[in-house]
C-alpha positions as CSV (number, residue, x, y, z in Angstrom):
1,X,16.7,-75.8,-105.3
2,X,16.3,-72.8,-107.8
3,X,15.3,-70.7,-105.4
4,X,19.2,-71.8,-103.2
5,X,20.9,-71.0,-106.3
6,X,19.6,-67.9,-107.0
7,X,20.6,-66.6,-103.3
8,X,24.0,-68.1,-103.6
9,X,24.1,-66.0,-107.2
10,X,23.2,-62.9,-105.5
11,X,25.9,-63.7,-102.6
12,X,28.7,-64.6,-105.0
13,X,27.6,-60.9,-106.8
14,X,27.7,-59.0,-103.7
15,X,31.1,-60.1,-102.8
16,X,32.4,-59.9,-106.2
17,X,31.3,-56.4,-105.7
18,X,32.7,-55.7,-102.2
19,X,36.5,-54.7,-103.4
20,X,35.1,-52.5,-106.4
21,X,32.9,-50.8,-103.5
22,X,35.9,-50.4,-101.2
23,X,38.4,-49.3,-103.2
24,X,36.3,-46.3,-104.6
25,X,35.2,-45.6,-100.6
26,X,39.3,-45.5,-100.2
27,X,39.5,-42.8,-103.0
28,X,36.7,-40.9,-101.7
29,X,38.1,-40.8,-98.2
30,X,41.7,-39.8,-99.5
31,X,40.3,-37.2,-101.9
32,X,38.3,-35.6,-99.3
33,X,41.5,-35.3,-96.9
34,X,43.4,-33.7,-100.0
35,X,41.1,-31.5,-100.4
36,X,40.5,-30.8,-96.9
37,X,44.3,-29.7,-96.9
38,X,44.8,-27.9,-100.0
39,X,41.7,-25.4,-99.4
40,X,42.3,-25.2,-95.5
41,X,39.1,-26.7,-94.5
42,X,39.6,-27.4,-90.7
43,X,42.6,-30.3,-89.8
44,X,41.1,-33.6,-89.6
45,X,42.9,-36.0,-86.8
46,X,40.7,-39.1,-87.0
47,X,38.2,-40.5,-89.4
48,X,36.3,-43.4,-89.1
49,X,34.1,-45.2,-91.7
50,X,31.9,-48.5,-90.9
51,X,30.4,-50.4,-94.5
52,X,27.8,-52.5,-94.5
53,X,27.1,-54.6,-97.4
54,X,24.4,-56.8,-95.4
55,X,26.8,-59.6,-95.4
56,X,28.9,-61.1,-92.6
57,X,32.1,-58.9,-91.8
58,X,31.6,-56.5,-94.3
59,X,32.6,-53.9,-92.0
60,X,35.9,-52.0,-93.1
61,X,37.4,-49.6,-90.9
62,X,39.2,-47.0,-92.1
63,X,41.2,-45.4,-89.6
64,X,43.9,-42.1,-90.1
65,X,45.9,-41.3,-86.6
66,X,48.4,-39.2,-87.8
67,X,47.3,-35.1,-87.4
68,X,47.6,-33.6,-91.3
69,X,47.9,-30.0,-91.4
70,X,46.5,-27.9,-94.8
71,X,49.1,-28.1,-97.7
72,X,50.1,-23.9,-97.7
73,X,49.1,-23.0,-101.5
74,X,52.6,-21.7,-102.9
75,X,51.6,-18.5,-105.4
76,X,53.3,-18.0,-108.2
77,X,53.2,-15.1,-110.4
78,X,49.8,-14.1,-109.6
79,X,46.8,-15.2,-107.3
80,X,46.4,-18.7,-108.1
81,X,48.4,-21.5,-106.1
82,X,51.0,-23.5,-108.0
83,X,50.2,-27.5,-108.6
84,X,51.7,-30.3,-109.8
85,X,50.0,-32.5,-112.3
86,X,52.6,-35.1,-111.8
87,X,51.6,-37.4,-108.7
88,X,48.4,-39.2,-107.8
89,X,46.2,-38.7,-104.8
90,X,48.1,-40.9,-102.7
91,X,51.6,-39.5,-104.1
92,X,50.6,-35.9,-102.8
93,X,49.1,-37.3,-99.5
94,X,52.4,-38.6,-98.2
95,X,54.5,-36.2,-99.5
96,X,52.7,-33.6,-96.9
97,X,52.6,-35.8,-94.5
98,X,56.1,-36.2,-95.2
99,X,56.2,-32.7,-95.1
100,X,54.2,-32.8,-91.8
101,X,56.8,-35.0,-89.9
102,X,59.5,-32.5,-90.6
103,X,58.0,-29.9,-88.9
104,X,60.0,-30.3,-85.4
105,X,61.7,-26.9,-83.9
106,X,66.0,-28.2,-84.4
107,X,67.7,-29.3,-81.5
108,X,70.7,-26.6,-80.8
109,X,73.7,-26.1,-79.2
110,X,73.5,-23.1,-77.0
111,X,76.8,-22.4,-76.7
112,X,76.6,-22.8,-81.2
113,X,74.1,-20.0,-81.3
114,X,75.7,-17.6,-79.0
115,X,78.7,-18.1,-80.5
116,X,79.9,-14.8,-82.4
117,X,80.9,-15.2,-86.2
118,X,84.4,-14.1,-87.2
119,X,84.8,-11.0,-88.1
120,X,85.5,-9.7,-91.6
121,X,85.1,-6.0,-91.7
122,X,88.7,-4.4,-93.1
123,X,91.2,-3.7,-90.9
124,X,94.4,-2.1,-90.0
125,X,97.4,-3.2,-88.3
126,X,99.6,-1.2,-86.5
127,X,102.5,-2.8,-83.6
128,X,99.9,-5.0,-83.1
129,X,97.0,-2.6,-82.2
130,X,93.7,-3.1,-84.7
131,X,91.2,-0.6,-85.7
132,X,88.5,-1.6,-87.9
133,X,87.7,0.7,-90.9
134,X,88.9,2.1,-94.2
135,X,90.7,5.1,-93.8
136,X,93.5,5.5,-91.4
137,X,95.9,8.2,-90.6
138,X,99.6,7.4,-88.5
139,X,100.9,10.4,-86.6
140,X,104.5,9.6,-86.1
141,X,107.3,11.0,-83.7
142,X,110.4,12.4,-85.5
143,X,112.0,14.1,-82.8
144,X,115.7,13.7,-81.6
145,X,114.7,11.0,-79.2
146,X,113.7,8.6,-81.9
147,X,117.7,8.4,-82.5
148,X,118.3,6.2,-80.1
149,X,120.1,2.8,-79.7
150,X,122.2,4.3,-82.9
151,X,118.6,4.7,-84.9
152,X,117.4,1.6,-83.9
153,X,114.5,2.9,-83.0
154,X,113.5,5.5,-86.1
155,X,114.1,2.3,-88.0
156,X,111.7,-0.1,-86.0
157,X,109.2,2.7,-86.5
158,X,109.6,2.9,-90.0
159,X,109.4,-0.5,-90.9
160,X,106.8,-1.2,-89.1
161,X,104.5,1.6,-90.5
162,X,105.5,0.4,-94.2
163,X,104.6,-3.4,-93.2
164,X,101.5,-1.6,-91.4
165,X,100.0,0.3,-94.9
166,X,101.2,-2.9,-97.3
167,X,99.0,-5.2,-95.2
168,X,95.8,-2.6,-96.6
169,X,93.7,-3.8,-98.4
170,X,92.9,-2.0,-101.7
171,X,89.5,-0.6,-100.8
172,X,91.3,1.1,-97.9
173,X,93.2,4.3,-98.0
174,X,95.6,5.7,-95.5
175,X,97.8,9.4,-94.7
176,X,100.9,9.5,-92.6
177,X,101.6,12.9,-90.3
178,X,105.4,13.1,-88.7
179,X,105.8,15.5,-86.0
180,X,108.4,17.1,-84.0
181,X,107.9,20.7,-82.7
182,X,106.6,21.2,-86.6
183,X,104.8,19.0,-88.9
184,X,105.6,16.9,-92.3
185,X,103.3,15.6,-93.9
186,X,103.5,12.6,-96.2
187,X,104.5,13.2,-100.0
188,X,104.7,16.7,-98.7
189,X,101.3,17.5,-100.1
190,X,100.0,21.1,-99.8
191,X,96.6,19.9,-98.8
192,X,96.4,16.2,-97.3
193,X,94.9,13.8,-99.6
194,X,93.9,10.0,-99.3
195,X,96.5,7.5,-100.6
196,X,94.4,4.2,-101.6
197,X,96.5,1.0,-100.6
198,X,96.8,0.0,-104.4
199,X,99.4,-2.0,-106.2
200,X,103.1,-0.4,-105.4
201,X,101.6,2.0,-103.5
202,X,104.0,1.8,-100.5
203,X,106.6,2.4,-102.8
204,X,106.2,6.2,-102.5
205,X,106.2,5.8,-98.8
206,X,109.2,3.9,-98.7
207,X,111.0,6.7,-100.6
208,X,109.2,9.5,-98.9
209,X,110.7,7.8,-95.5
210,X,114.2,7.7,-96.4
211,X,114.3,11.7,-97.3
212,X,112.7,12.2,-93.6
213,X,115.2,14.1,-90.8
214,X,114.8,13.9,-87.2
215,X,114.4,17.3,-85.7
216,X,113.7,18.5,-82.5
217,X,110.7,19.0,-80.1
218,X,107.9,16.6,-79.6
219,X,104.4,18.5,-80.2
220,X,102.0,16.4,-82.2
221,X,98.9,18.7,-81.6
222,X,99.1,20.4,-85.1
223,X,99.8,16.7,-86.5
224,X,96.6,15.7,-84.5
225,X,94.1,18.9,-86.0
226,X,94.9,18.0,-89.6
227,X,94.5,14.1,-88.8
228,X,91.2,14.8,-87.3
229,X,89.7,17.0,-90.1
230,X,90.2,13.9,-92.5
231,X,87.5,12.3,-90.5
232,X,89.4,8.7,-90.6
233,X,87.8,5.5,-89.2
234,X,91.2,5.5,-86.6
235,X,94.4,7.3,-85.9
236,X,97.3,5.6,-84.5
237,X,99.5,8.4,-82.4
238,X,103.2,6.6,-81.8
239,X,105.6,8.9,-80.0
240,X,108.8,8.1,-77.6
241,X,108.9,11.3,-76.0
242,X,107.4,13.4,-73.0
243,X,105.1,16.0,-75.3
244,X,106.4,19.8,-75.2
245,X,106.2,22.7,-77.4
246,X,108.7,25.6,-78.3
247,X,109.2,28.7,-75.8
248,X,107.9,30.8,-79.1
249,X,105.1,29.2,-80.6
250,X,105.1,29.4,-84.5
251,X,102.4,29.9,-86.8
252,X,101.9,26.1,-86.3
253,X,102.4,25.4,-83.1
254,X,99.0,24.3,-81.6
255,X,95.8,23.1,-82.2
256,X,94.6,24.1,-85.4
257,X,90.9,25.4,-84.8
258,X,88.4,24.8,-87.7
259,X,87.7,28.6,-87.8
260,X,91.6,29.1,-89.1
261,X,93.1,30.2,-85.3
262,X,95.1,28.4,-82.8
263,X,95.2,27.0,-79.3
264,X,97.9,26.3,-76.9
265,X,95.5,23.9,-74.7
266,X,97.5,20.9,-73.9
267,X,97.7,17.7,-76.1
268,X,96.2,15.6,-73.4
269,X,93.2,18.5,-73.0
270,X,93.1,19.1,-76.4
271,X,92.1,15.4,-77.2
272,X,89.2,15.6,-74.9
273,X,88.0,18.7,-75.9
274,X,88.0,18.4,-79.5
275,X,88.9,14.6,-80.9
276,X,86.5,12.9,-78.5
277,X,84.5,11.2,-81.5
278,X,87.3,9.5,-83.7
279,X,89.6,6.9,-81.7
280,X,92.9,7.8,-81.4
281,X,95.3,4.3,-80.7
282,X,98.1,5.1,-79.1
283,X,101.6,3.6,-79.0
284,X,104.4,4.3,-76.0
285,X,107.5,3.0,-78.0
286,X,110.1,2.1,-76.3
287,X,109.7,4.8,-73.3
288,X,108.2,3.2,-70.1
289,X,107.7,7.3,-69.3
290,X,105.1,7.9,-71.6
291,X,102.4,5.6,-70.4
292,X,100.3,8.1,-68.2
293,X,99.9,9.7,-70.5
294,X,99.2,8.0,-74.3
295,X,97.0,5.9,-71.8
296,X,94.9,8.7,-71.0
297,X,94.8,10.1,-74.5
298,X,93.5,6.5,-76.0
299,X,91.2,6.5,-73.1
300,X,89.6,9.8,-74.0
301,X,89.1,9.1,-77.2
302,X,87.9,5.9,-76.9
303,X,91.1,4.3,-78.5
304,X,93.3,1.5,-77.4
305,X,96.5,2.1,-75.6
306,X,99.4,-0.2,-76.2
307,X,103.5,0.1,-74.7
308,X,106.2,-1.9,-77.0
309,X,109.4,-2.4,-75.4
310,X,112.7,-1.8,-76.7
311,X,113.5,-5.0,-79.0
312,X,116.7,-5.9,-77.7
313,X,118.5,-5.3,-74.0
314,X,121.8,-5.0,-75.4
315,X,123.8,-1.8,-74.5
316,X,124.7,0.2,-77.5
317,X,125.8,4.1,-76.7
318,X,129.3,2.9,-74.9
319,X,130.6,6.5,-74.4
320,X,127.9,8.1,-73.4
321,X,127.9,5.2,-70.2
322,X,131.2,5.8,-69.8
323,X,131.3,9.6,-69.4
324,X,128.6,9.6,-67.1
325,X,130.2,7.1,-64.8
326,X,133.5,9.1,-65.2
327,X,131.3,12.2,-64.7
328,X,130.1,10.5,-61.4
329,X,133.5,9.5,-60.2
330,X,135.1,12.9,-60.6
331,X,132.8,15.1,-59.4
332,X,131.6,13.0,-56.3
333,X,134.2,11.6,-53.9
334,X,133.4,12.8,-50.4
335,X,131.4,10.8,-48.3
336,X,129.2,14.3,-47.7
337,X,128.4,14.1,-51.1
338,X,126.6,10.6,-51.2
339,X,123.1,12.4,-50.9
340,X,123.9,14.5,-54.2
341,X,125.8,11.5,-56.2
342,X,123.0,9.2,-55.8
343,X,120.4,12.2,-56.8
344,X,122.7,12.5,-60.1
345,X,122.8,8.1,-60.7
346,X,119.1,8.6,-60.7
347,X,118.8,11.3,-62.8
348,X,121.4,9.6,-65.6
349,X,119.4,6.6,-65.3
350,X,116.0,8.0,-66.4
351,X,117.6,9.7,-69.5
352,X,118.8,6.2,-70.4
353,X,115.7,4.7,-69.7
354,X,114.3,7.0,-71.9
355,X,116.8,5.8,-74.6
356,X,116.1,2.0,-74.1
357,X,119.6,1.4,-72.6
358,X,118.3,-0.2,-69.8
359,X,121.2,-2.8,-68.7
360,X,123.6,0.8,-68.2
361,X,120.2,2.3,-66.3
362,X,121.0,-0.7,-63.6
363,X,124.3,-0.2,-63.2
364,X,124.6,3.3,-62.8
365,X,121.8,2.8,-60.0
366,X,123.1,-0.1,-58.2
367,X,124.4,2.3,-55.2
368,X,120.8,3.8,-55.2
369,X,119.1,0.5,-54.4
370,X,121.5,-0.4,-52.3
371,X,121.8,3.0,-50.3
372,X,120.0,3.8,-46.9
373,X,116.8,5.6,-47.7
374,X,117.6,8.1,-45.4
375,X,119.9,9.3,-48.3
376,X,117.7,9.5,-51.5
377,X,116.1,13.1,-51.4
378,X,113.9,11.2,-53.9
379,X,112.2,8.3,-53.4
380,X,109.7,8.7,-55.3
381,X,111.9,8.5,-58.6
382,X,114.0,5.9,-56.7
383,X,111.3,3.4,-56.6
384,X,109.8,4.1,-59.7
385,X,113.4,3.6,-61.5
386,X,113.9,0.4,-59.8
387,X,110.6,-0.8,-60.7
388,X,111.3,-0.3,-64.6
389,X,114.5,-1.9,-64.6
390,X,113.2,-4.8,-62.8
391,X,110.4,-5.5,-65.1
392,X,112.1,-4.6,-68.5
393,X,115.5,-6.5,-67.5
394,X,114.5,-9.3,-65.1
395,X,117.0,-10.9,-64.1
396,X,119.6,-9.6,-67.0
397,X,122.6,-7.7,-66.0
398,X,125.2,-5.7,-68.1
399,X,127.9,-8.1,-67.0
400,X,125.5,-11.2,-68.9
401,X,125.4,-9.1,-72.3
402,X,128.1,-8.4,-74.9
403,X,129.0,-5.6,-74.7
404,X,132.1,-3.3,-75.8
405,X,135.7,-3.7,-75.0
406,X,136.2,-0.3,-73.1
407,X,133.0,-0.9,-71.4
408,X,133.9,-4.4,-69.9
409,X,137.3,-3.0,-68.8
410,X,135.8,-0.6,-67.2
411,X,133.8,-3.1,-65.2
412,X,136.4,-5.4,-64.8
413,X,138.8,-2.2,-63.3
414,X,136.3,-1.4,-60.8
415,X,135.3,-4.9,-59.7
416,X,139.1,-5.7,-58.8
């Protein structure tokens, strides 16, 4: 009977003991898998541990599926690794593999990381061409031609380069060259000099503008030479006109050479011999004519190219219409003549292309679209008139505008 008790003693003390015993095993285990992380000792993916206490199912199995990877040591200010005294074992244990379970590559739209992000270098603005940069210079036509439509188109030039320069921001500076057969240039400075796009600093353009006369010629390759030895980001070229240059060249006239002399090479050759590296943007305004080629001087520079049409298709210079058709009328009224008359319509009509008076332009060559093709000694020009009317007009004619008083007489008279 003693001997019973004593045994049951001894059992009662072993599994009084059994939850002490596993609880430190527990501790053991989770401090060697800490420190199997924090000082990179090989990953451990399963571990299994079996206790026997010599008593029935005392076996405890202890068993870890996740995959733990070594806690990096994060240095700070020296060799040794940063730690936190703040958290237990089992605190720091599931905070990596907390840690651990974030570690999945993101799932990402494609279409999200090809996507290109806006953007936000500075900018200029000129009839709705950009060019990206900080320093700009605008070469400007100021010949004769820029009169037309009763200045409407000087003006539209002018307000558009001061809303061009105010849209600047003020890290960005800018320079303005008008040219006819000679060169202004802006403030009329002796030697160019950057104008920064500060506070009221279009002022001074403004003012500068409204002193500015329209002279003749259109020759923008000295313009160009002093634009070019700026070394801007862009130059924006806007001219109306067919380029030409003075039977007598002056002692501007020309390229200017960076050696002092001068050259008489073309504008279009000139570009591609000598301003390949800085993009020149080029504007056609208003003059369907001078496509070819501004296109092939943005081209060769590497610029953009862009032709702006005339704002409005009303018909403004009345008297010059009417003494051409007079003109017409006077000189041309035998029926041996026709080949001649419809040679002159055509050549009328360009010149008022060129001026943007487009809805006269159709009128004056209605005989010429209508005529047998056996009597246009130039068909060339023929189709190439009728194309431009058709596309800037469409269907608009002079008779659907308002127009002037002797103007619609006139129409009406030879209607009847």
């Amino acid at each position: 009977m003693v001997l019973e008790d004593l045994e049951n003693d001894d059992q009662r003390s072993r599994a009084a003991l059994l939850p002490v015993v596993m609880s430190l095993i527990l501790h053991i285990v989770l401090a060697i898998i800490l420190w199997s992380m924090v000082f990179g000792v090989g990953t451990l993916t399963s571990i299994r541990l079996t206790a026997s206490l010599s008593a029935p199912s005392s076996s405890v199995l202890l068993k870890i599926e996740e995959t733990v990877r070594p806690v990096e040591p994060i240095l700070i200010d020296g060799d040794e690794p940063a730690r936190s005294t703040d958290s237990t074992i089992e605190d720091l244990l599931l905070e990596a593999l907390a840690e651990n379970s974030l570690d999945v590559p993101k799932e990402t739209n494609e279409f999200e990381q090809t996507k290109d992000a806006p953007d936000t270098s500075p900018v200029a603005d000129f009839f709705g061409t950009k060019a990206f940069g900080n320093k700009f210079v605008f070469v400007v036509d100021i010949s004769y031609s820029m009169d037309a439509r009763n200045m409407e188109r000087f003006q539209r030039a002018k307000n558009e380069l001061i809303r061009s320069v105010s849209n600047l921001e003020p890290q960005q500076s800018y320079y303005v060259f008008l040219f006819s057969w000679r060169t202004t240039v802006m403030l009329y400075h002796q030697t160019p000099t950057w104008i920064k796009a500060e506070r009221d600093h279009e002022k001074k353009l403004i003012r500068w503008l409204k002193d500015v006369s329209l002279s003749s010629g259109t020759d923008p390759r000295n313009a160009l030479s002093l634009a070019n030895s700026m070394r801007p980001d862009a130059i924006f070229l806007l001219s109306d006109g067919q380029f030409n240059h003075p039977n007598t060249p002056s002692s501007e006239t020309g390229w200017l050479l960076p050696d002092g002399t001068r050259s008489q090479l073309g504008v279009v050759d000139g570009i591609a011999k000598w301003m390949s590296s800085i993009p020149v943007h080029t504007i056609s305004f208003e003059n369907p004519f001078t496509k070819d080629s501004m296109a092939r001087i943005a081209k060769l520079s590497g610029g953009d190219f862009r032709y702006i049409k005339t704002q409005s298709h009303l018909p403004v210079d009345s008297q010059r219409f009417l003494k051409a058709v007079k003109q017409i009328e006077g000189t041309y009224q035998r029926e041996s003549q026709l080949p001649s008359e419809l040679q002159r319509r055509m050549s009328i009509a360009r010149e008022l292309i060129a001026d943007g008076e487009f809805a006269f332009a159709e009128y004056i060559t209605r005989p010429v679209r209508d005529a047998d093709p056996s009597e246009i000694k130039n068909p060339l020009l023929r189709r190439a008139l009728l194309d431009i009317i058709d596309e800037e007009l469409g269907d608009s004619r002079l008779e659907n505008l308002q127009m002037s008083s002797d103007v619609e007489e006139w129409i009406l008279t030879h209607e009847s």
